[in-house]
N, C-alpha and C positions, 0 to 999 in steps of 0.2 A: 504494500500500500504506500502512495508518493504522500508528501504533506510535509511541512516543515518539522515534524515531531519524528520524521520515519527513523528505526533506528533506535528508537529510545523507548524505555519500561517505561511507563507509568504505572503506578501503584494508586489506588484511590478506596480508600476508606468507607465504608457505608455504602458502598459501592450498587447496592443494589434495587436502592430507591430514593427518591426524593433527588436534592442536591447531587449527592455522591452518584447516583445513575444520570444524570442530567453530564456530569462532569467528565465522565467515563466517556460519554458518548461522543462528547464534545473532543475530548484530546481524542479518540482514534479516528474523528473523520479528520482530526491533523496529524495521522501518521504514528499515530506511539501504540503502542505495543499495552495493552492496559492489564491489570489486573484487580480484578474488582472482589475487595474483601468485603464479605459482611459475617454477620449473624447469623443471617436468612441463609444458609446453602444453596438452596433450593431456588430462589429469586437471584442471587450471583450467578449461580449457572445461567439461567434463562438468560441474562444482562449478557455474561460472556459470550453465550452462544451468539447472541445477535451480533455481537460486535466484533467476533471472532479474538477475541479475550481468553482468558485463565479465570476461570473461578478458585477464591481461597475463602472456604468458611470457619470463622474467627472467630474467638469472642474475646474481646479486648479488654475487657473488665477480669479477665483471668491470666494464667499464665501461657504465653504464647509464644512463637519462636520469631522472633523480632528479624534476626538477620535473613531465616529462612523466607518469608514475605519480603522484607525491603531491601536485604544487600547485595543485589542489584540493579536495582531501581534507579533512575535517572531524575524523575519525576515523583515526588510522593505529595498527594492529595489528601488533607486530611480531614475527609466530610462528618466521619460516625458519632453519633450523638442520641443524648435520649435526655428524658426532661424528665423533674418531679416535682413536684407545687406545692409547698406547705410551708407555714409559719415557721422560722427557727428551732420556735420552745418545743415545735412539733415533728419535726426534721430525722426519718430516721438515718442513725449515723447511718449503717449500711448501705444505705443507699447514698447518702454522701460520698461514701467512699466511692462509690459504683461509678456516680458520676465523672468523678475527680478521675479515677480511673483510665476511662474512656476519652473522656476531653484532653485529660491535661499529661497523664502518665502514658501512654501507648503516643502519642504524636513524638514524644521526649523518645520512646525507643524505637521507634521507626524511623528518626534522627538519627541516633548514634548507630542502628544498621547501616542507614544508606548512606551516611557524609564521608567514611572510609572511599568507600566506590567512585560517590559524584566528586571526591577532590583528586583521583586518581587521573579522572577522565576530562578535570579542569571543566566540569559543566554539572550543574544542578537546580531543580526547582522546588521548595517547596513551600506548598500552598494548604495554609491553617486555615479552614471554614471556621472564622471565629462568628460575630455577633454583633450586632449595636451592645446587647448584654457585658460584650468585653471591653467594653467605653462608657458606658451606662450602665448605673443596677434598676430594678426591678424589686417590687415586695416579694415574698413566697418562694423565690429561685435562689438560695441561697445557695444550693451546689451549682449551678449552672452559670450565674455570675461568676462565683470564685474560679472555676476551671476558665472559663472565658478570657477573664482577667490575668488568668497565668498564662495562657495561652499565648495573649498577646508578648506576656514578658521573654518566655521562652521564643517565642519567632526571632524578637527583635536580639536577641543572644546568637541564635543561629546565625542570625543574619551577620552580624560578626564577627564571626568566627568563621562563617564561608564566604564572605564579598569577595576578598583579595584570589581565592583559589575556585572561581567563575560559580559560584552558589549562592543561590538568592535564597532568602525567607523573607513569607508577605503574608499576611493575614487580609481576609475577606470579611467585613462584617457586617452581614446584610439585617433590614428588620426582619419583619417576619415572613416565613416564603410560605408559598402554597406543598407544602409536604406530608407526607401522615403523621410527621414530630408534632407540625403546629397544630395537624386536628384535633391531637390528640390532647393538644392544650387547650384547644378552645370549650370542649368536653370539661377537663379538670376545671378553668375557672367560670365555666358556668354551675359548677358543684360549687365552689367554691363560695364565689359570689351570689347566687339564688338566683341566678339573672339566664334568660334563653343563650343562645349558640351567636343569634343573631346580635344582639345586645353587649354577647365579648366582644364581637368583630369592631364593630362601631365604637363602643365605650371605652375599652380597655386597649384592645392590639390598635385602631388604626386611628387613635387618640393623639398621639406626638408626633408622625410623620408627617408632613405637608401635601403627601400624594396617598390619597386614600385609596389604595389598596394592595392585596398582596403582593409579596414578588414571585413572578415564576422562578422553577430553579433555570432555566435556559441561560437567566438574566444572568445569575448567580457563576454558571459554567463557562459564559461569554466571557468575563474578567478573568475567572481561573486561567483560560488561554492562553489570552492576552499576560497574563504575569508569567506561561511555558515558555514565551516567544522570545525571537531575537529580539523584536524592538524593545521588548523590556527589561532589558537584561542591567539596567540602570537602575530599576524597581527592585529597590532592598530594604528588609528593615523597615517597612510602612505597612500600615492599616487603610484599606483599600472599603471606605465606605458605603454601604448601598442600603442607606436607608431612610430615602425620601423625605430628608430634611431634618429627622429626628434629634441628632445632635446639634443640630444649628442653634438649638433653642441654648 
């Protein structure tokens, strides 16, 4: 397959829906070689198949072989994510941890897998699906902020420590996308708050952006590209915002 990526792994995280499928699809029709982790087995494969990919089913919140999925990777995308909604005083640790886990401690080892490789080969990218949440908190996210907010620390660390040996890190931090993560939140804070499905959309998620409404993941996989590519190869160490004005305020 020709495209400015041909040649190159991509590795992408959550790979099997939402964002991380959107992102997947987006680098092989430029040429990379993708390989799309998730959870779901079953939904990676299908992704793979279509895209003529590798399925690797993971679960990242556990122990997993780091180097084996990313040390040789060119490209690592790091979309996988999951949400939990509750007051602090209410917050189970486990599940804190879970979070923390997935967002902040697996992106760190799929780092120190692939940075061996991408500074051998003087080229690297990667790409943290962080959040407005990694620039902004939120009430009831207190795992999903914090990971966010690490998220962001560690990019900008990668970033460098790989600028000078042709390795980027950049983080993505879009509002809220049209995914099953966000349905599944829009569910939670209508339990939450007593209020319909419709009433989160409006009241709570499309409350601070200036462009009311979701983002697709497309939107989300267009930038990811765009920070694989040559022209960006200047793009280090920055938070790459997409979310319709929210921090402006």
């Amino acid at each position: 397959m020709g495209g400015e990526l041909a040649g190159r792994v991509a590795v992408v995280t959550g790979g099997a829906s939402g964002i991380g499928e959107a992102c997947a699809t987006r680098l092989a029709a430029d040429g990379a070689s993708v390989v799309v982790a998730d959870i779901n087995g079953d939904a990676a494969a299908a992704v793979a198949g279509r895209l003529g990919g590798r399925p690797v089913e993971v679960d990242l919140a556990a122990d997993f072989d780091a180097f084996a999925l990313a040390g040789q990777a060119d490209i690592v995308v790091n979309c996988a994510g999951l949400q939990h909604v509750a007051p602090v005083h209410e917050f189970p640790p486990d599940m804190f941890r879970r979070l923390l886990a997935v967002m902040l401690e697996a992106p760190f080892q799929l780092a120190r897998a692939a940075l061996p490789h991408m500074y051998a080969r003087g080229f690297g990218r990667i790409v943290n699906i962080s959040s407005v949440h990694g620039l902004r908190a939120s009430p009831y996210k207190s795992a999903y902020v914090a990971a966010k907010h690490g998220l962001e620390g560690l990019s900008k660390v990668i970033a460098l420590e790989g600028g000078g040996q042709g390795v980027t890190s950049n983080t993505i931090c879009p509002a809220y996308v049209r995914t099953p993560l966000v349905e599944r939140q829009i569910a939670d804070q209508a339990r939450i708050h007593g209020i319909s499905e419709d009433r989160v959309i409006e009241e709570i998620m499309l409350t601070e952006p200036a462009i009311k409404r979701l983002i697709e993941p497309s939107e989300v996989a267009e930038l990811a590209a765009y920070l694989c590519s040559a022209p960006a190869s200047f793009a280090n160490g920055s938070s790459y915002v997409l979310d319709g004005g929210w921090s402006a305020r």
